[in-house]
RODREN-501895 format. One record per residue (C-alpha): x, y, z; residue in three letters. Coordinates in steps of 0.02 Angstrom, whole numbers, plus 50000, padded with zeros to 5 digits. Example, Ala and Ser with C-alpha at 12.3 -4.5 7.8 and 13.67 -1.06 7.14 Angstrom:
506154977550390ALA506844994750357SER
% end
This chain:
489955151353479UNK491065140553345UNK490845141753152UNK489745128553167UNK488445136953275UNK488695152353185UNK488345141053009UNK486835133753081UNK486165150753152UNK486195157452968UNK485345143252891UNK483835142453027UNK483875163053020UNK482285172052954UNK482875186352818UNK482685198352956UNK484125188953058UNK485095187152938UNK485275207152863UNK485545209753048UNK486925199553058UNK487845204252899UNK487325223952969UNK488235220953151UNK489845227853156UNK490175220753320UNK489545205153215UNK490835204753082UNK492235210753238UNK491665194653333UNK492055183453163UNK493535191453139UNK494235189353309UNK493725169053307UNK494525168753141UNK496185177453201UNK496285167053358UNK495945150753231UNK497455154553116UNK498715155953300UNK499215173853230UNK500945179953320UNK501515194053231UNK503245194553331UNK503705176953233UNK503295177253058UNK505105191452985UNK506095186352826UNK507825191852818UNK508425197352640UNK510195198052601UNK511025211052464UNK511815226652485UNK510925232252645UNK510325218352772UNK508635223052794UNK506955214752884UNK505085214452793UNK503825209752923UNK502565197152836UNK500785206152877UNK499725192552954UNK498255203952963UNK497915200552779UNK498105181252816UNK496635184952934UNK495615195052859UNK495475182152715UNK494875169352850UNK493515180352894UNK493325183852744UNK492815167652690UNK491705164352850UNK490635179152782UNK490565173152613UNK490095154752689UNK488595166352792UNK488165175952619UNK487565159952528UNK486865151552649UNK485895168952693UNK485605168652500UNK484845150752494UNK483645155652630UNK482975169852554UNK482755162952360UNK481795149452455UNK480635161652547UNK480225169752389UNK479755153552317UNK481365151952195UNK482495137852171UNK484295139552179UNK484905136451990UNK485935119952011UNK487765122151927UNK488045113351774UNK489635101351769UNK491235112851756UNK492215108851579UNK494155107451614UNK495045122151542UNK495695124051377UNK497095130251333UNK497995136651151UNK499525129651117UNK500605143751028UNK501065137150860UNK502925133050852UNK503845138850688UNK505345125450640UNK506895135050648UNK506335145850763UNK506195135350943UNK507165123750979UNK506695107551094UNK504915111451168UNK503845102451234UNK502545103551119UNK504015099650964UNK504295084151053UNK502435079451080UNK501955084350889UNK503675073450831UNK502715058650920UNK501035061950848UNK501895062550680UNK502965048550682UNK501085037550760UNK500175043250624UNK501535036550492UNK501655020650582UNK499985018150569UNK499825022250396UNK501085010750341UNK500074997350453UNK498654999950367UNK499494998850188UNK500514984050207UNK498774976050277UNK497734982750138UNK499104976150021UNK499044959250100UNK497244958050083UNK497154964249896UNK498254947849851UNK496944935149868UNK497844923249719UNK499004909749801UNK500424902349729UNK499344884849746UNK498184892849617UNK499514897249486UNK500434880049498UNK498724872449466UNK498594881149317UNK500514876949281UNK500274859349304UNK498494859549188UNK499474866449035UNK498104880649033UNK496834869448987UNK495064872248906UNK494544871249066UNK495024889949074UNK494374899148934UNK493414896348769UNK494404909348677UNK496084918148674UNK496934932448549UNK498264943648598UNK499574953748506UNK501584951548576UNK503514958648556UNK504964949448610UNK506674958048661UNK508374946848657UNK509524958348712UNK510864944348813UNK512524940348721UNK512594926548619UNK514154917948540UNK513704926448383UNK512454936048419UNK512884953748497UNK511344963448437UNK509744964748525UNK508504953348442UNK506474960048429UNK505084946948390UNK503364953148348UNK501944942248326UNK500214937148354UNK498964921548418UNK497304915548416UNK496604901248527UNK494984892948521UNK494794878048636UNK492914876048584UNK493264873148400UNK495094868248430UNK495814877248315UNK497314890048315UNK498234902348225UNK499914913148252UNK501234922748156UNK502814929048220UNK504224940348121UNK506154942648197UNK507114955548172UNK509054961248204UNK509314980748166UNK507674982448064UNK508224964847964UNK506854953047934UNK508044939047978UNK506294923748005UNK504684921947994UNK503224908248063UNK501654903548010UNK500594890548152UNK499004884448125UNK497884870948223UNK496314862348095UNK495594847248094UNK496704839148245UNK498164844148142UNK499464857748184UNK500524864348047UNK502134874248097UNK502914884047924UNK504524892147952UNK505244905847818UNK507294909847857UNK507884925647771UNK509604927247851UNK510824913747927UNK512004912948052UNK513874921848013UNK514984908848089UNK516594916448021UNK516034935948061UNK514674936248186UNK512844941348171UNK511754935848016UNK511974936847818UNK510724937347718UNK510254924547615UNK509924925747418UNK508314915547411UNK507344912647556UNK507254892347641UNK505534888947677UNK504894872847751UNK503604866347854UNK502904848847967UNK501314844048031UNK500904834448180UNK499184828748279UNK498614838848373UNK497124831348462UNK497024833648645UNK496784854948693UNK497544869148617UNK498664873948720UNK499814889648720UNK501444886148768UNK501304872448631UNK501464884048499UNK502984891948431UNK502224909548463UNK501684907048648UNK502594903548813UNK501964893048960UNK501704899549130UNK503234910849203UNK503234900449374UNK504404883449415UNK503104872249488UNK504524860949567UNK505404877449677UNK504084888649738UNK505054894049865UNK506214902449727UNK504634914649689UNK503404926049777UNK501574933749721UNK502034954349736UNK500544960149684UNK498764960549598UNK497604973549501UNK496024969949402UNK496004976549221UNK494504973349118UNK493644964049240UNK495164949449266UNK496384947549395UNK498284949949350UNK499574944849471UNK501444950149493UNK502574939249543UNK504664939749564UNK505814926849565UNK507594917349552UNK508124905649443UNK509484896949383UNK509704895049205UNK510804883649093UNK512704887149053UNK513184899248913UNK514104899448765UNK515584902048905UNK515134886548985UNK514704899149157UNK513074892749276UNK511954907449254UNK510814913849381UNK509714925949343UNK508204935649433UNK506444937849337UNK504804947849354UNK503044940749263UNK501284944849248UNK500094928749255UNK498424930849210UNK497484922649365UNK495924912849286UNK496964903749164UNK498824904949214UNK499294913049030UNK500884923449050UNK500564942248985UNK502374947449027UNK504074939649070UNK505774949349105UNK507384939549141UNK508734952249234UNK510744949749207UNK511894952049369UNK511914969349338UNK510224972449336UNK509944972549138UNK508524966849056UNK509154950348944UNK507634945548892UNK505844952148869UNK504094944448829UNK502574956748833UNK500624954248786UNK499844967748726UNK497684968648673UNK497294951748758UNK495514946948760UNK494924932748846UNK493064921948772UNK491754931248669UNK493084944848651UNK494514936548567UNK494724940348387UNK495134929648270UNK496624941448158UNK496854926448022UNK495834909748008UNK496794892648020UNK496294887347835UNK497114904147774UNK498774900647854UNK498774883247803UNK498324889047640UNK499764902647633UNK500974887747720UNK500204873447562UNK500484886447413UNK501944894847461UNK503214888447412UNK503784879147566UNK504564861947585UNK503724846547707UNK504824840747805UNK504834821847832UNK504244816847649UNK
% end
């Protein structure tokens, strides 16, 4: 009788068969002896020879080897005796559910205190993944916050910040001259402040200058009646023989008009600058950035120009940074950069409000008035 008739006799076995089996010692001596004669057991061949001190021989015992073969025979008879008798009494056999691979804990590794493991090395890689991934992420979130182009800005450039952009503008600004002139060596400061109304077209703006706390000007702009008057107050003049300004004993105050008829625009006052961007070299410029503040989109952009030669007759080239109000291409802040990295020059807009929200800080016929009985001069007459 083979394993397989042995099988098949326990499957088709009634319970009584079965306990009989399992009970038969000359049964389980039968098994044994197929199993033994299965594995080719020859005790005389299976001697290790271990070398040290003393030569000595350890005989491998191939009864165990043997006895596990039966073993498992019997254990093969046990379930399948098992089966048979759940289904006599009625009972299915509870089906295994699938087996869940093994987990195991990972000791945690203290820096300092292994050195090259395995699991280091695999956290190292997780690590650096992850930060590659995050900086994926930003520079693509980054790219898709930007959603001004430089197209749109030179549009606006090339408009003259029309009334096609806004109804109303007022801000409040500072101005820093800090680059050496021929004589000039002290940082000049410009304060001043605008009003726009396209609607109405009128205008208004005031600017003060300043060296070390000196009023050294003043101007007074106003836009009425498809007229703009410009009044300019000097308080100091240039030092040609010393450098810097003196002050003068009575203050030279004149004034022009002009027609002004077509859109008030801001870089065609005396208080106001155009668009930071030069329309005719974008490639000399790039769009860095963009936030939302109050509701309006304000882009930063950096760039390279080349300016005109100074006082020393040198080329100069200098680098710049500017924030452009998107909708209407109005420059909130310009800074010009030396060679050396210091700032030379320095426009900045401070409480700008666009429309319903710009506020008028002095009416057109009040500067005009203040320019008319003044005591300043008309140019031209």
């Amino acid at each position: 009788m083979n394993n397989k008739d042995i099988i098949r006799t326990l499957r088709n076995a009634d319970k009584t068969s079965v306990e009989k089996l399992m009970a038969e010692e000359s049964k389980k001596n039968e098994i044994f002896a197929k199993a033994q004669h299965k594995a080719n057991i020859d005790t005389s061949e299976y001697t290790d020879s271990v070398s040290g001190v003393e030569k000595y021989e350890r005989r491998i015992s191939m009864t165990r080897i043997a006895s596990i073969a039966a073993a498992a025979v019997l254990l093969i008879g046990s379930i399948s005796g098992g089966a048979y008798m759940m289904r006599k009494n009625n009972n299915d056999p509870v089906t295994p559910g699938q087996v869940e691979p093994a987990t195991t804990t990972e000791p945690t590794t203290t820096a300092g205190l292994t050195t090259g493991t395995a699991s280091t090395v695999s956290t190292t890689a997780d690590t650096t993944t992850s930060n590659t991934s995050t900086e994926t992420t930003t520079a693509e979130n980054t790219a898709q916050q930007i959603s001004v182009t430089k197209e749109d800005l030179i549009e606006k450039a090339m408009d003259d910040n029309s009334v096609k952009y806004f109804d109303q503008f007022s801000a409040d600004y500072s101005i820093l001259i800090n680059e050496r002139r021929e004589f000039h060596t002290e940082p000049e400061t410009h304060t001043g402040k605008i009003y726009l109304d396209e609607v109405g077209m009128t205008a208004a703006g005031t600017e003060e200058r300043f060296v070390n706390d000196k009023l050294i000007s003043r101007s007074l702009f106003a836009v009425k009646d498809g007229q703009a008057i410009n009044g300019d107050e000097y308080c100091a003049e240039t030092d040609y023989v010393n450098g810097g300004y003196k002050s003068l004993e009575t203050p030279l105050r004149n004034y022009y008009t002009q027609p002004f008829t077509d859109k008030v625009i801001i870089n065609r006052m005396p208080t106001g600058r155009n668009i930071a961007i030069n329309v005719n070299a974008p490639e000399n410029w790039e769009i860095t950035g963009e936030r939302t503040e109050s509701g309006r989109k304000i882009v930063s952009i950096s760039g390279f120009e080349k300016g005109n030669n100074n006082y020393e007759g040198v080329y100069r080239e200098y680098t710049y940074t500017a924030e452009i109000d998107a909708a209407t291409g109005i420059t909130i802040s310009y800074d010009v950069f030396d060679s050396e990295g210091n700032t030379s020059y320095s426009y900045k807009m401070t409480n700008y409000k666009f429309d319903d929200d710009a506020v008028e800080f002095k009416s057109a016929s009040d500067i005009i008035s203040e320019i008319e009985n003044g005591g300043f001069t008309k140019l031209g007459d």
